[in-house]
C-alpha positions in Angstrom: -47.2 14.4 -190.2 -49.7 11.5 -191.1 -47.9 8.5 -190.8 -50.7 6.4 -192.1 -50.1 4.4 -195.6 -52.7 5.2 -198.3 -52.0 4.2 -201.7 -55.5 6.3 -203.2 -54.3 9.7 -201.7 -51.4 9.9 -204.5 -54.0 9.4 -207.3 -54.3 13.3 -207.5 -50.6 13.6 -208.1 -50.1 11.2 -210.4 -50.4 13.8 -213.4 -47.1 15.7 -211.8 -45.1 12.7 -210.9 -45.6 11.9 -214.7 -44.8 15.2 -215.9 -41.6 14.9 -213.9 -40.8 11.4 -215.3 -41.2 12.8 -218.6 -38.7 14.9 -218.0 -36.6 12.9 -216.2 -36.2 10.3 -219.2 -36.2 13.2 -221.6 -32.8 14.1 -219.8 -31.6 11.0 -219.7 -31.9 10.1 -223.3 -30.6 13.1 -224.3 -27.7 12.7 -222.2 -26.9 8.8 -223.0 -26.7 10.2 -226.7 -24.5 12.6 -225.8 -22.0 10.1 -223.7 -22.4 7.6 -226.7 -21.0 10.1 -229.7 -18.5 11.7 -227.0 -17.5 8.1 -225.5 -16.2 6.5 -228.7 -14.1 9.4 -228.8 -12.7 9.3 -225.8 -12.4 5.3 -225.7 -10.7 5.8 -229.5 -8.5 8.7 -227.8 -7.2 5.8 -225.0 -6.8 2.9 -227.2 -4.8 4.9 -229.6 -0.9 5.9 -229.9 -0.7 9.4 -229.5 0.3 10.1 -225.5 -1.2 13.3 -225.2 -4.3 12.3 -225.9 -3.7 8.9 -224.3 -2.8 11.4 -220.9 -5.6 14.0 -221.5 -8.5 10.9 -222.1 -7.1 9.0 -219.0 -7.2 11.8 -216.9 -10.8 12.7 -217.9 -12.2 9.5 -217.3 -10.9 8.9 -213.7 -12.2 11.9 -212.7 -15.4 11.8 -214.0 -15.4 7.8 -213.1 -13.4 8.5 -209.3 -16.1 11.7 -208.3 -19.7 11.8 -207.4 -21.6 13.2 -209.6 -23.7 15.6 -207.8 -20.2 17.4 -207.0 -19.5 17.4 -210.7 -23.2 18.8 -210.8 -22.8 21.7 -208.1 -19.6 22.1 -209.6 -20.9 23.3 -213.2 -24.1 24.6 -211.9 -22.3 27.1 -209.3 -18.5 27.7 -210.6 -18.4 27.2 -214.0 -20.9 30.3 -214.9 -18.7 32.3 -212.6 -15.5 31.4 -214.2 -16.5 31.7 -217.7 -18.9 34.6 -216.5 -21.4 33.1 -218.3 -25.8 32.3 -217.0 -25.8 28.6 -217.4 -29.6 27.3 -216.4 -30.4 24.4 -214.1 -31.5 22.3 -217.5 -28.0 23.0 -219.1 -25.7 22.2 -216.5 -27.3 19.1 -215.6 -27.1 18.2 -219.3 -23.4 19.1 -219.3 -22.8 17.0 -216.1 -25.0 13.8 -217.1 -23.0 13.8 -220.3 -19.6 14.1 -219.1 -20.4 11.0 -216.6 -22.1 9.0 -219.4 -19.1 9.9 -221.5 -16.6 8.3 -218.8 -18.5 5.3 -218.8 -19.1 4.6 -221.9 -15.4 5.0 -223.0 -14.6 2.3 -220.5 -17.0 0.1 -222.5 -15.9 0.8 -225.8 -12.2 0.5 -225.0 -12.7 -2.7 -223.9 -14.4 -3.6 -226.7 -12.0 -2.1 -229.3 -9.5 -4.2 -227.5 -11.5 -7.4 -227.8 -11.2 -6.7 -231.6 -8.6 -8.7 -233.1 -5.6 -7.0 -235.1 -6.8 -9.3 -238.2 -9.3 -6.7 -238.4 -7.3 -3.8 -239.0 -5.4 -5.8 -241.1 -7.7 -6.3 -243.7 -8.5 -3.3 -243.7 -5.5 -2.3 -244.7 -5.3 -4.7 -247.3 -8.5 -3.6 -248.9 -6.4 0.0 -248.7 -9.7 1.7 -247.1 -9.1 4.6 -245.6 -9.0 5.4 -241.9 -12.7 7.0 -242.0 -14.1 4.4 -243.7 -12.5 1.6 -241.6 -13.6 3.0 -238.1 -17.5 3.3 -239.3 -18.2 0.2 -241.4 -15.8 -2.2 -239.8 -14.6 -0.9 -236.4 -17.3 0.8 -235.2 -20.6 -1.9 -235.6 -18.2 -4.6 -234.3 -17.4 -2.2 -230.8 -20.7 -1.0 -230.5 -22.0 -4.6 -230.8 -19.4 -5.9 -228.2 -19.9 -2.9 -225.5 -24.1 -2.8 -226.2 -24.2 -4.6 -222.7 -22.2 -2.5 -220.6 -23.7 0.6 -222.2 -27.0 -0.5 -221.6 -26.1 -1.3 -217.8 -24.8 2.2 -218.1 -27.5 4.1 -219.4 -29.7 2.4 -216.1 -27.2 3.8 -213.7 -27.4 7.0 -215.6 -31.0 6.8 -215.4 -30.6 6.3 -211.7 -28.3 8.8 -211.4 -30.6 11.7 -212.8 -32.6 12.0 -209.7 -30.1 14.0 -208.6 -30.3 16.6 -210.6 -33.2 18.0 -208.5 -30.6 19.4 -206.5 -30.5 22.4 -209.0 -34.5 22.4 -209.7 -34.5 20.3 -212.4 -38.4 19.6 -212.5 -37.4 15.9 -213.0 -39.7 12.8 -210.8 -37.4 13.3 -207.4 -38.0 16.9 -207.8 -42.0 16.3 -208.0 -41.9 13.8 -205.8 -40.1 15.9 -203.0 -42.3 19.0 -203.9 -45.6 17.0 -204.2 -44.1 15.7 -200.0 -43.4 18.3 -198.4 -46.8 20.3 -199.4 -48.8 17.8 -198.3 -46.6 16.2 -195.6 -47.3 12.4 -196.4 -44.0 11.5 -197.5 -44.6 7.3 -196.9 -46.9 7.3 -200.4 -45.8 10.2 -202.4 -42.1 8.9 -201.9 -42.6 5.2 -202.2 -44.9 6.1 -205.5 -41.3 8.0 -206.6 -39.7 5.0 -206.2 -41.9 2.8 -207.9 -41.9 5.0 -210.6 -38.4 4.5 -210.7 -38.1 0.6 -210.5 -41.3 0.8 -213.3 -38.5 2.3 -215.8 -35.3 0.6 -214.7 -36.1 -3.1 -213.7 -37.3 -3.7 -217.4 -34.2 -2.3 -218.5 -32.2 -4.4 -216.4 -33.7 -7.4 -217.6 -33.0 -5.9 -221.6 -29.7 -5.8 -220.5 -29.2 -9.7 -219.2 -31.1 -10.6 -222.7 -29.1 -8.5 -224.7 -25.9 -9.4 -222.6 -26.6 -12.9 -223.4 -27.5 -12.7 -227.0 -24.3 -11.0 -227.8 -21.7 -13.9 -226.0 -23.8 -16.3 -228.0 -23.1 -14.4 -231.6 -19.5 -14.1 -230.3 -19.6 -17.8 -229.2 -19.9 -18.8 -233.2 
């Protein structure tokens, strides 16, 4: 192994490593939209009166919250085809898992942020007599969405994150290129720290989104 550090030798590679970022924030995207629909479920399901689903919701959350995720990840990949004897690909399972996660998460943020909405709210609604449909789109909904936007964007960076470990199942995501692209040519110092930056490219702008966005929104609630 060459333990020598030279930035150039990755140029080559950088066509793969991009190919497998691509796919990595493909995944990612399409799992934060899944969480996002599937987590204002969930969060509606905990902040509501009905104690089955109060029980069911809670109990889905803490697991999915309380486990690591690359269980959860082996788990579906490996047990659940067997169970529902079923072929369930490497892309489909890792969708499935990314989405239950994001799903826990952002139920956590939108519970809070149905709870930060005052019951003057849901009083005027029904006031104006508008039924519950109505109420939970054009009045509940863009006031929890706008209260939890920080936390779900601090979310969707950890899920982000999180992906690269779905090259545990082959996924052909960055980490997978990246540990392919390694172990072929054994120079893992600038393939892997290439990986990373790649990484920190994506998700340090989207940390600093969130601190604007977080701060934006405590000044419009401020008013």
């Amino acid at each position: 192994m060459d333990l020598t550090f030279s930035p150039s030798f990755v140029l080559p590679y950088l066509p793969a490593l991009l190919r497998g970022l691509y796919m990595t924030l493909l995944l990612s995207i399409l799992c934060i939209s899944i969480g996002l629909v599937f987590g204002f479920a969930v969060g509606l399901m905990r902040n509501g009166t009905n104690r089955i689903a109060y029980a069911c919701s809670t109990i889905f959350v803490e697991f999915f919250r309380g486990t690591p995720v690359l269980i959860q990840l082996f788990w579906i990949f490996f047990c659940l085809p067997v169970l529902l004897n079923v072929e369930i690909g490497p892309f489909v399972s890792a969708t499935i898992a990314l989405s239950l996660y994001m799903t826990a998460l952002a139920s956590e943020a939108f519970r809070s942020a149905l709870l930060s909405i005052g019951s003057e709210q849901n009083d005027a609604v029904l006031a104006l007599g508008l039924p519950r449909r109505v109420s939970l789109l054009h009045v509940i909904l863009p006031q929890a969405f706008l209260r939890a936007l920080p936390n779900l964007l601090s979310n969707s960076v950890t899920l982000f994150k999180e992906s690269a470990l779905v090259s545990a199942v082959g996924i052909t995501d960055l980490m997978f290129q990246g540990e392919i692209i390694s172990s072929a040519t054994a120079r893992p110092i600038e393939v892997l720290t290439t990986v990373a930056a790649m990484y920190f490219a994506v998700g340090f702008p989207l940390t600093q989104i969130v601190s604007l966005v977080e701060r934006r929104v405590l000044r419009r609630m401020a008013i």
